[in-house]
Residue frames as a rotation matrix with the C-alpha (Angstrom) as fourth column:
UNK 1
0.580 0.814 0.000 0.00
0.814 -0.580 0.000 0.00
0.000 0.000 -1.000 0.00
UNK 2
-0.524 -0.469 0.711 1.43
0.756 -0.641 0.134 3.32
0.393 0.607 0.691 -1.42
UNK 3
0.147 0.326 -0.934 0.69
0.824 -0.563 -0.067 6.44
-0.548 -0.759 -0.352 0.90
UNK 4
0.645 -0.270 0.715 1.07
0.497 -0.562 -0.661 10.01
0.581 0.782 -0.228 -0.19
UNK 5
0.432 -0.468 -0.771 3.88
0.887 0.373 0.271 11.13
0.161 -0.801 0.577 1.27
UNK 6
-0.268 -0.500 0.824 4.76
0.443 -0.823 -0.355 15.15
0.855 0.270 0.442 0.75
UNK 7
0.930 0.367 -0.031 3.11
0.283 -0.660 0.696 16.14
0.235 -0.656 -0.717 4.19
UNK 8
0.217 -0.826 -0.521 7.31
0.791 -0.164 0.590 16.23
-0.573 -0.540 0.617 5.35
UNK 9
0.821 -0.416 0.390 8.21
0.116 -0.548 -0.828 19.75
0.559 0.725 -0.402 3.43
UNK 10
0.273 -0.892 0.361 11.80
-0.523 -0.453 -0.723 20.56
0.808 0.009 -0.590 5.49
UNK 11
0.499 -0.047 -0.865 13.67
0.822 0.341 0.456 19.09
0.274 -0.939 0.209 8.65
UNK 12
0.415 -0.521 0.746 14.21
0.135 -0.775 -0.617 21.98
0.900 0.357 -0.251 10.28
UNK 13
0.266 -0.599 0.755 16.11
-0.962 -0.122 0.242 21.41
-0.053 -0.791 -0.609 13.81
UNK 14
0.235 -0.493 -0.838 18.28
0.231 0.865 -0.445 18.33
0.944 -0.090 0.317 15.21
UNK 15
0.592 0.054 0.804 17.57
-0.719 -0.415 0.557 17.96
0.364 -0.908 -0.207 18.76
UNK 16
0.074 -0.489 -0.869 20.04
0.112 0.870 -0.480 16.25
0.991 -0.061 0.119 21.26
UNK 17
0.850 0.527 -0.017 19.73
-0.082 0.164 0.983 14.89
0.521 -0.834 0.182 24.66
UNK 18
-0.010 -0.994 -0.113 22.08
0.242 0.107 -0.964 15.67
0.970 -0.037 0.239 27.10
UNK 19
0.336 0.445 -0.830 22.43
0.856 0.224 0.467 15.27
0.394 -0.867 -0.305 31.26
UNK 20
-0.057 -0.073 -0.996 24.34
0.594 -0.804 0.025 18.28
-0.802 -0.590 0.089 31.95
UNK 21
0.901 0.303 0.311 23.30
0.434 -0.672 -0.601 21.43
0.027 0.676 -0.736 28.99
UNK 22
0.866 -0.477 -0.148 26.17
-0.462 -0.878 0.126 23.58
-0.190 -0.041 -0.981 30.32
UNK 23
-0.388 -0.875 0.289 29.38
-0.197 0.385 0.902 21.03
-0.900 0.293 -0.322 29.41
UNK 24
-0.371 -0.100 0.923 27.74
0.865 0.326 0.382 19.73
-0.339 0.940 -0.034 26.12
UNK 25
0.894 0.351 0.279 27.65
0.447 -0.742 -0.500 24.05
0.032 0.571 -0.820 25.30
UNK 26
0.336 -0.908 -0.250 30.95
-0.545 -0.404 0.735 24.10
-0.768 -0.110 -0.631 26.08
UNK 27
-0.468 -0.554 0.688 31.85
0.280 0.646 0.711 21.37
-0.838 0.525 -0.147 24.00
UNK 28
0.408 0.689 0.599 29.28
0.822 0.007 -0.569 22.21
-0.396 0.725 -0.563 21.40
UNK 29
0.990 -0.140 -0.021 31.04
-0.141 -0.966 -0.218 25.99
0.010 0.219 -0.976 21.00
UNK 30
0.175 -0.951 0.255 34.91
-0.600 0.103 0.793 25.33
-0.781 -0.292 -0.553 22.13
UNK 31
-0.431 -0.560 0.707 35.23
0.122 0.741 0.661 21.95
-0.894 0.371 -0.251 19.82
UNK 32
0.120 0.602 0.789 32.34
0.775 0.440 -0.453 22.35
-0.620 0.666 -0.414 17.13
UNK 33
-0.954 -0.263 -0.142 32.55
0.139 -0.811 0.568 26.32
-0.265 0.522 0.811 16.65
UNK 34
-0.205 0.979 -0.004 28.53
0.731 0.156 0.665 26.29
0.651 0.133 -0.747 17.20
UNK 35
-0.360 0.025 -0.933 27.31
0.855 -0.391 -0.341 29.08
-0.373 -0.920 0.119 18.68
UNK 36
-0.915 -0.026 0.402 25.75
-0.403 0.083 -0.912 31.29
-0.009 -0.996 -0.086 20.18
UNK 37
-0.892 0.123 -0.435 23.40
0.367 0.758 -0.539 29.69
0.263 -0.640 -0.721 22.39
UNK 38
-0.409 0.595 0.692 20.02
-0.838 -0.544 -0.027 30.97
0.360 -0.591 0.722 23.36
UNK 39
-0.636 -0.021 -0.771 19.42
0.538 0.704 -0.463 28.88
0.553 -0.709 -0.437 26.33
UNK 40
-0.191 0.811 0.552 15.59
-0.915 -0.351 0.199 29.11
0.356 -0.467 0.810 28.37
UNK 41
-0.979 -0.077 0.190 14.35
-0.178 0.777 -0.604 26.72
-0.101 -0.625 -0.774 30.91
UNK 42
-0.821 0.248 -0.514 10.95
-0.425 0.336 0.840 25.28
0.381 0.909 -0.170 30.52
UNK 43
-0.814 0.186 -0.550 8.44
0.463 0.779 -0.423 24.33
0.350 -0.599 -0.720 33.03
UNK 44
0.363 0.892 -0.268 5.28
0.915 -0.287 0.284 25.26
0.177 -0.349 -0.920 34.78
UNK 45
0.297 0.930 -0.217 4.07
0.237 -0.291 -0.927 28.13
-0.925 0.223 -0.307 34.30
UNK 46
-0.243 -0.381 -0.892 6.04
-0.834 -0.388 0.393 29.13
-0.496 0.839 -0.223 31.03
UNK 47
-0.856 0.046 -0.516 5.19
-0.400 0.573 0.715 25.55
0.328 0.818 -0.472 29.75
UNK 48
-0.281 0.960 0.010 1.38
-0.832 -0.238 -0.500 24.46
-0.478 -0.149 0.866 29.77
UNK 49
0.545 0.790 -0.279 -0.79
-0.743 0.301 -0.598 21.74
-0.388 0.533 0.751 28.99
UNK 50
-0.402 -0.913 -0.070 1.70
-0.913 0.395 0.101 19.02
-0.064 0.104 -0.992 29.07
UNK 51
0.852 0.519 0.066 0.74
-0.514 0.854 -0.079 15.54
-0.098 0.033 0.995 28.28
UNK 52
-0.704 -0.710 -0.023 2.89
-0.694 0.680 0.236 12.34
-0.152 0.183 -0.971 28.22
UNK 53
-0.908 0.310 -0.281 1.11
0.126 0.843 0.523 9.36
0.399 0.440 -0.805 26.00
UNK 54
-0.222 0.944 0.245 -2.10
-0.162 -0.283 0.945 11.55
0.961 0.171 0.216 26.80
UNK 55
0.383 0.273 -0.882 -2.00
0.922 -0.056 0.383 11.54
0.055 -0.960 -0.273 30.25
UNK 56
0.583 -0.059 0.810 -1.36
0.161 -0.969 -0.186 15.25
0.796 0.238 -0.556 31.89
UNK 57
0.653 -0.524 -0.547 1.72
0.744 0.579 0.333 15.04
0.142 -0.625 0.768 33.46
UNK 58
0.885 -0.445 -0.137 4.08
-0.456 -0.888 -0.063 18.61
-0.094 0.118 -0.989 34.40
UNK 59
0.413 -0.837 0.358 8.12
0.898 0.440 -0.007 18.21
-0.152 0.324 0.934 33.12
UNK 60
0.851 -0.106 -0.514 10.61
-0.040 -0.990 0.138 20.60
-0.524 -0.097 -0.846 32.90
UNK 61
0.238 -0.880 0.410 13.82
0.901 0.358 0.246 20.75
-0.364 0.311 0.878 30.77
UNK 62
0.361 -0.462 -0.810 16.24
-0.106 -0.884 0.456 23.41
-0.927 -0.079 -0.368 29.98
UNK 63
0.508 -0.194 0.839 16.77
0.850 0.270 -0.453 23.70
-0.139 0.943 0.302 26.00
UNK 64
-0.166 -0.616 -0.770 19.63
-0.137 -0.759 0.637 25.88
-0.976 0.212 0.042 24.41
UNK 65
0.786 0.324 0.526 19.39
0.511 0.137 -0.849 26.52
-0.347 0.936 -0.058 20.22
UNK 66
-0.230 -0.837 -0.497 22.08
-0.234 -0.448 0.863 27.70
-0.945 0.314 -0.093 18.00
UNK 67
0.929 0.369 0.005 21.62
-0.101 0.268 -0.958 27.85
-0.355 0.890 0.287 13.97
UNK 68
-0.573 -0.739 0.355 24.11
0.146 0.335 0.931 26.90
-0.807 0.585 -0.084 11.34
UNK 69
-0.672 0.725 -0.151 22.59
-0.174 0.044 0.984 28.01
0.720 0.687 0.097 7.56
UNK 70
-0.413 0.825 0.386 19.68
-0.702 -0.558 0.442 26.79
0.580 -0.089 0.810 7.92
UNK 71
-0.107 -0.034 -0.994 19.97
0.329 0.942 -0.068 24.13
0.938 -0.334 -0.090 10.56
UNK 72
0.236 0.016 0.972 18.55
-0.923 -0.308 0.230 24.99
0.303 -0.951 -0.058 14.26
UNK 73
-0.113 -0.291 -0.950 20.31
0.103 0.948 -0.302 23.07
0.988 -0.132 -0.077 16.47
UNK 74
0.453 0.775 0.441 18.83
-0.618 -0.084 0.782 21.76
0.643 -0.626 0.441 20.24
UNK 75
-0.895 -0.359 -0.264 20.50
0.025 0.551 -0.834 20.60
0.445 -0.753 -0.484 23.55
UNK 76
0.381 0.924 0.030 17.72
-0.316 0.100 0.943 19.38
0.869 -0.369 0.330 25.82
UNK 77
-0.824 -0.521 -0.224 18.47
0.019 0.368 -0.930 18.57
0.567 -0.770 -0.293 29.25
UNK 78
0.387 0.919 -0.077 15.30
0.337 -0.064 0.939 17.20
0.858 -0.390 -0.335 31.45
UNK 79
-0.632 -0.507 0.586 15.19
-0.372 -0.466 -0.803 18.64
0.680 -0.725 0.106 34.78
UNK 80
-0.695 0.459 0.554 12.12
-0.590 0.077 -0.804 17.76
-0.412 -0.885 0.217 36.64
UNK 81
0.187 0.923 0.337 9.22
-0.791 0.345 -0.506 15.24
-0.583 -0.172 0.794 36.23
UNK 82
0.188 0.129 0.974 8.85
0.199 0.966 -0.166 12.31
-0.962 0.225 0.156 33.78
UNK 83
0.216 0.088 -0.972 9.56
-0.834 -0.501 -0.231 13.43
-0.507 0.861 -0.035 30.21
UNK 84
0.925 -0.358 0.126 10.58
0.378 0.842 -0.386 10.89
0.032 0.404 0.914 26.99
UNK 85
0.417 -0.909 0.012 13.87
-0.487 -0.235 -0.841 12.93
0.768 0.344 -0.541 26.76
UNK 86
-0.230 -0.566 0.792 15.00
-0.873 0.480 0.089 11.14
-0.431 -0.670 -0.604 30.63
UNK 87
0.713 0.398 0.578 13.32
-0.187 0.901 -0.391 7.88
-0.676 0.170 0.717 29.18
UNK 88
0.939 -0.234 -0.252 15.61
-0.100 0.515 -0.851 8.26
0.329 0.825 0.460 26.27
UNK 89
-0.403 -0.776 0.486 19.14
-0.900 0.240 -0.363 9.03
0.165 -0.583 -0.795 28.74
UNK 90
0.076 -0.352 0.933 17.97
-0.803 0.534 0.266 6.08
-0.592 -0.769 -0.242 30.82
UNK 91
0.834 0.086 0.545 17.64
0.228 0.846 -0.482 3.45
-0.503 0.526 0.686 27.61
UNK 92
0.829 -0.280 0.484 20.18
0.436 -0.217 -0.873 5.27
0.350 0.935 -0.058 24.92
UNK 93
0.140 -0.484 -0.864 22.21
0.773 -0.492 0.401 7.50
-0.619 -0.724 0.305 27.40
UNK 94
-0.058 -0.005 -0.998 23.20
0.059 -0.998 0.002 11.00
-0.997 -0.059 0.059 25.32
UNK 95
-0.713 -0.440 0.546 22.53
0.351 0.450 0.821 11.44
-0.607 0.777 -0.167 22.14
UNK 96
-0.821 0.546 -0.169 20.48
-0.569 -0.754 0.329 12.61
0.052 0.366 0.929 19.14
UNK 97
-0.706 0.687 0.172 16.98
0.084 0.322 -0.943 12.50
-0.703 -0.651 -0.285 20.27
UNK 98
0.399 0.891 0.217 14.46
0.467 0.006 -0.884 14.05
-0.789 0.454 -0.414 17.51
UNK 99
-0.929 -0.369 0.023 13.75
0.292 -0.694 0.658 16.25
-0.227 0.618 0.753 14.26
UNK 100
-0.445 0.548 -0.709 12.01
0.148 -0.736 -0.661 18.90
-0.883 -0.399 0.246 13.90
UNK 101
-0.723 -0.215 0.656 9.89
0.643 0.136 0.754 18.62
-0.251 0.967 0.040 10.57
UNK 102
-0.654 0.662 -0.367 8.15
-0.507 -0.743 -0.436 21.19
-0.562 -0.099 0.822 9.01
UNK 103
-0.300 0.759 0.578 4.53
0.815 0.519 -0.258 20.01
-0.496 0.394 -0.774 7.56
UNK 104
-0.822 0.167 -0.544 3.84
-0.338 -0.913 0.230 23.35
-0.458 0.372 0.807 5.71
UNK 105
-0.840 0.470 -0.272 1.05
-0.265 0.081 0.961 21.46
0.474 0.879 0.057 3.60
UNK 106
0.025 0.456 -0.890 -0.93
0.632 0.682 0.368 20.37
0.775 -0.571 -0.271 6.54
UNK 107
0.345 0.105 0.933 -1.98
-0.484 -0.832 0.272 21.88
0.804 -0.545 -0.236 9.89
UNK 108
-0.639 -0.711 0.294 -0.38
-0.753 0.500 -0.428 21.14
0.157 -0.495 -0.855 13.38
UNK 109
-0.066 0.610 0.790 -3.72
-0.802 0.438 -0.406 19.33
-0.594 -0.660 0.460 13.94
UNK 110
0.957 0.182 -0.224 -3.74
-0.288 0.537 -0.793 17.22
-0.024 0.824 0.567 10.35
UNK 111
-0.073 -0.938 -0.338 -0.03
-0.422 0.336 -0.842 16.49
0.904 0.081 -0.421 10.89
UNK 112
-0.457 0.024 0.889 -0.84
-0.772 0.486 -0.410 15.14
-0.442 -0.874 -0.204 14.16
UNK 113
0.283 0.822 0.494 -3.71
-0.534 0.563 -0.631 12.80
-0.797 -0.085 0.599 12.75
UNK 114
0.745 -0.239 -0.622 -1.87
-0.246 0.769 -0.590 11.41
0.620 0.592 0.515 9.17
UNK 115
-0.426 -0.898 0.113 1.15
-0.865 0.367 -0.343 10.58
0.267 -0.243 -0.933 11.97
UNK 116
-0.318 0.355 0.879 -1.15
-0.812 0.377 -0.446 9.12
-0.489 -0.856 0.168 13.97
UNK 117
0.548 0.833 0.077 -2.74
-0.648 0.481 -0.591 7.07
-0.529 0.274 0.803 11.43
UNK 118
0.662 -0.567 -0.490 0.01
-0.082 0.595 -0.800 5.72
0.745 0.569 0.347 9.90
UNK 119
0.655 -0.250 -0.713 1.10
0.463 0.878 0.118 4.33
0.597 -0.407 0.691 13.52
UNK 120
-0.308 -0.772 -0.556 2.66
0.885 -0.017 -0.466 7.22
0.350 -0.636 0.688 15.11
UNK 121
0.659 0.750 0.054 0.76
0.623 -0.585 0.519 8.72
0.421 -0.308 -0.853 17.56
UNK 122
0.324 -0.312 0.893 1.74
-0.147 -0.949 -0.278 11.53
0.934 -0.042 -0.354 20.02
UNK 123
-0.142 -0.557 -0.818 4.33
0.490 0.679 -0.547 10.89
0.860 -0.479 0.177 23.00
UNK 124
-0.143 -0.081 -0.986 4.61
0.886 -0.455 -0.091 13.83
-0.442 -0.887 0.137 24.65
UNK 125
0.021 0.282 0.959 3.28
0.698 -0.691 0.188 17.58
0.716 0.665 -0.211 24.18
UNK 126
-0.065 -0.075 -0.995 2.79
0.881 -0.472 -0.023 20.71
-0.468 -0.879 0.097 25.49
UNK 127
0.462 0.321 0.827 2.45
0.805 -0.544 -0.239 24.18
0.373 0.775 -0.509 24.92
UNK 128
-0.586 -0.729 -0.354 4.52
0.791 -0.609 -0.055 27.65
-0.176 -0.312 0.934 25.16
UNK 129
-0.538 0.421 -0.730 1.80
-0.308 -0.905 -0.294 30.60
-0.784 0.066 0.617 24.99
UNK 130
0.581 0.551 -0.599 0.13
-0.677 -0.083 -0.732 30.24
-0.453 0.830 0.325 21.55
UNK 131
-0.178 -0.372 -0.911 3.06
-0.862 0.505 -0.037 27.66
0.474 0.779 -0.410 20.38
UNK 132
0.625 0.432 0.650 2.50
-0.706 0.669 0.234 23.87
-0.334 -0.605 0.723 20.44
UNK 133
-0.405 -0.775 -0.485 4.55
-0.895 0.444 0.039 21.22
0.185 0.450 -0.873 20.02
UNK 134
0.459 0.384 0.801 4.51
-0.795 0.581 0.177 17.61
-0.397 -0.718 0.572 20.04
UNK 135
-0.442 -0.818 -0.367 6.60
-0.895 0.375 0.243 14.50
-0.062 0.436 -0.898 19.53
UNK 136
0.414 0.527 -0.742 5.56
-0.875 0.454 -0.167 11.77
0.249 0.719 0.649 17.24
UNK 137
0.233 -0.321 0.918 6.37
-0.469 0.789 0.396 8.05
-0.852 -0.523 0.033 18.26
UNK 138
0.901 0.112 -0.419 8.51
-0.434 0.244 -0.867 7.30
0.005 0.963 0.269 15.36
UNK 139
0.186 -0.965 0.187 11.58
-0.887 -0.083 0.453 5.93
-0.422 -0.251 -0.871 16.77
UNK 140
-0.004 0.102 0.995 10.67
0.057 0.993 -0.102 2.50
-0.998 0.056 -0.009 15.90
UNK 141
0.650 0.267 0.711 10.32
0.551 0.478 -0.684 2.85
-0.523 0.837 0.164 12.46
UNK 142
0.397 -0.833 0.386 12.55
-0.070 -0.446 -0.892 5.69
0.915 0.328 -0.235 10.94
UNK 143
0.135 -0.933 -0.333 15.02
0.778 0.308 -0.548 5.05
0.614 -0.185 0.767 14.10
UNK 144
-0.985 -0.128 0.112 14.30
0.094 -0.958 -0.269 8.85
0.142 -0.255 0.956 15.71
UNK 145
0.023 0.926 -0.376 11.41
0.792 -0.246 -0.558 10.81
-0.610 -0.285 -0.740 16.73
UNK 146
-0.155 0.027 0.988 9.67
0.822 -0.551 0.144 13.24
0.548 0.834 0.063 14.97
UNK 147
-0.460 0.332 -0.824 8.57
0.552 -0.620 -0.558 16.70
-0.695 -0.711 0.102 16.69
UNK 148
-0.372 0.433 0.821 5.88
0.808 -0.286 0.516 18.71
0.458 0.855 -0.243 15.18
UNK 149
-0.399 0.103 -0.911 5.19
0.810 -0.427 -0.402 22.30
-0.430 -0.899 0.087 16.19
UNK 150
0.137 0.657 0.742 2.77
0.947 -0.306 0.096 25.06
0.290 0.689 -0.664 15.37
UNK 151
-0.475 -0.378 -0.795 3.56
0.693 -0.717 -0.074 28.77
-0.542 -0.586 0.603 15.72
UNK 152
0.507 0.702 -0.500 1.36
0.324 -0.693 -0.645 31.78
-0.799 0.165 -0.579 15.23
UNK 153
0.515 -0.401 0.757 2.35
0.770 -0.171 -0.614 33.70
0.375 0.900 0.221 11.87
UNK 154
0.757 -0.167 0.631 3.40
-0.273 -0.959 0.073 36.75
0.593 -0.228 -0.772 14.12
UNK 155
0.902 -0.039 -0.431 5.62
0.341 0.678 0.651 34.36
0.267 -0.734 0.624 16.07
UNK 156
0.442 -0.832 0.334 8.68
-0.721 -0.551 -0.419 35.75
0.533 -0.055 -0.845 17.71
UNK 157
0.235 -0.164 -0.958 11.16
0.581 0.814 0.003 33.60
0.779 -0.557 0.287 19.74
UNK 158
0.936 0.342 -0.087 11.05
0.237 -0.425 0.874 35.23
0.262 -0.838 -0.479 23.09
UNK 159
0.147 -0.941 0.305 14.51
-0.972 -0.194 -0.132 36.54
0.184 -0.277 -0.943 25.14
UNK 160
0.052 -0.498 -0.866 16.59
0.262 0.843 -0.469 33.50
0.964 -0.202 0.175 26.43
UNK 161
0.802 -0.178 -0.570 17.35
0.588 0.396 0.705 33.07
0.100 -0.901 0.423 30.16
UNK 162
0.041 -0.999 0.035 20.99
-0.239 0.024 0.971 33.90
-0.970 -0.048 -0.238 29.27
UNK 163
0.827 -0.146 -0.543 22.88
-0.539 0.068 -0.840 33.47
0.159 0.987 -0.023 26.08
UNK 164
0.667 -0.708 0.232 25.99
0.110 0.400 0.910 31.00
-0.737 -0.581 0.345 25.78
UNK 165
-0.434 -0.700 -0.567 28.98
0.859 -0.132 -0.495 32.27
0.271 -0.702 0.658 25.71
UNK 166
-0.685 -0.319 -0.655 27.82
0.580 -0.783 -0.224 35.29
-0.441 -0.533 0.722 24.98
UNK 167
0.266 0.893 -0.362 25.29
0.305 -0.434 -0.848 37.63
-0.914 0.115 -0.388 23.23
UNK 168
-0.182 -0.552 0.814 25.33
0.969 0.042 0.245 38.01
-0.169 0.832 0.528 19.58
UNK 169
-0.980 0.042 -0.194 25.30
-0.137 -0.851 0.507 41.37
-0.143 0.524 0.840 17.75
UNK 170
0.149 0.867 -0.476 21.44
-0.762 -0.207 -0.614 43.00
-0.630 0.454 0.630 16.75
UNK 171
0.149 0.041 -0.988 22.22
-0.987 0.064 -0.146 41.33
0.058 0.997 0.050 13.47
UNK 172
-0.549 -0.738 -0.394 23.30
-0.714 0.658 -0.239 37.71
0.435 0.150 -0.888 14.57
UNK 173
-0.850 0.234 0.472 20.45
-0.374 0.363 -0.853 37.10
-0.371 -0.902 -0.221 16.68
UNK 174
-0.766 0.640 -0.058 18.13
0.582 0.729 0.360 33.93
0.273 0.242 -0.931 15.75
């Protein structure tokens, strides 16, 4: 049976799990030459509406981003509650966890439902103000998860916590 398959238009991050955020941004800047960093913690009240395999469960994790062209790249580091990112440390230990795909032909809600139907439902979700995310049980078949996320058209990405090392220039900033 022959699906249609164009809902994937772009992969646009590569997220990786990691137990401490602030050594694998050192290494990630110092050895790779990634950088900078906007680094924001996550958790009640700034993150909402959390679910794990549809149960409503609170998690926290501290995520840093850095771009390359047109590659956003994601440390994740869980901090508090149940999440799949500690599930994947305690089976996999560090390593690359998801991708971010854009569905550009499809809403976040129709990209939820053809995953879903074609065996990969939704692991874990949640929501940042008006953005939603949510990660797709696809590890089993394509080897990774997937993460699908919807952002208003006006969407800005908010300050950071902190920047790592340092703040970029007006112009450099993601």
């Amino acid at each position: 049976m022959v699906l249609e398959n164009s809902f994937i238009t772009e992969v646009q991050q590569v997220a990786i799990v990691v137990k401490d955020i602030d050594s694998a941004l050192d290494e990630y800047s110092n050895r790779l030459g990634i950088g900078p960093w906007w680094v924001c913690f996550y958790g009640p009240p700034r993150l909402t509406d959390m679910r794990i395999r549809g149960e409503s469960i609170p998690y926290s994790f501290k995520a840093a981003m850095a771009k390359t062209g047109n590659t956003l790249w994601e440390l994740i580091e869980p901090v508090d509650g149940p999440s799949i990112y500690k599930e994947f440390l305690d089976e996999h230990g560090e390593g690359l966890h998801h991708v971010l795909v854009e569905h550009d032909t499809l809403d976040f809600e129709q990209a939820i439902q053809k995953f879903t139907e074609r065996g990969c439902p939704v692991l874990m979700e949640g929501r940042m103000g008006e953005v939603r995310f949510a990660y797709l049980a696809t590890e089993g078949p394509l080897k990774t998860v997937m993460e699908v996320v919807y952002r208003p058209p006006n969407f800005v990405r908010p300050a950071p916590d902190y920047w790592y090392p340092t703040q970029p220039s007006s112009n450099q900033a993601q």
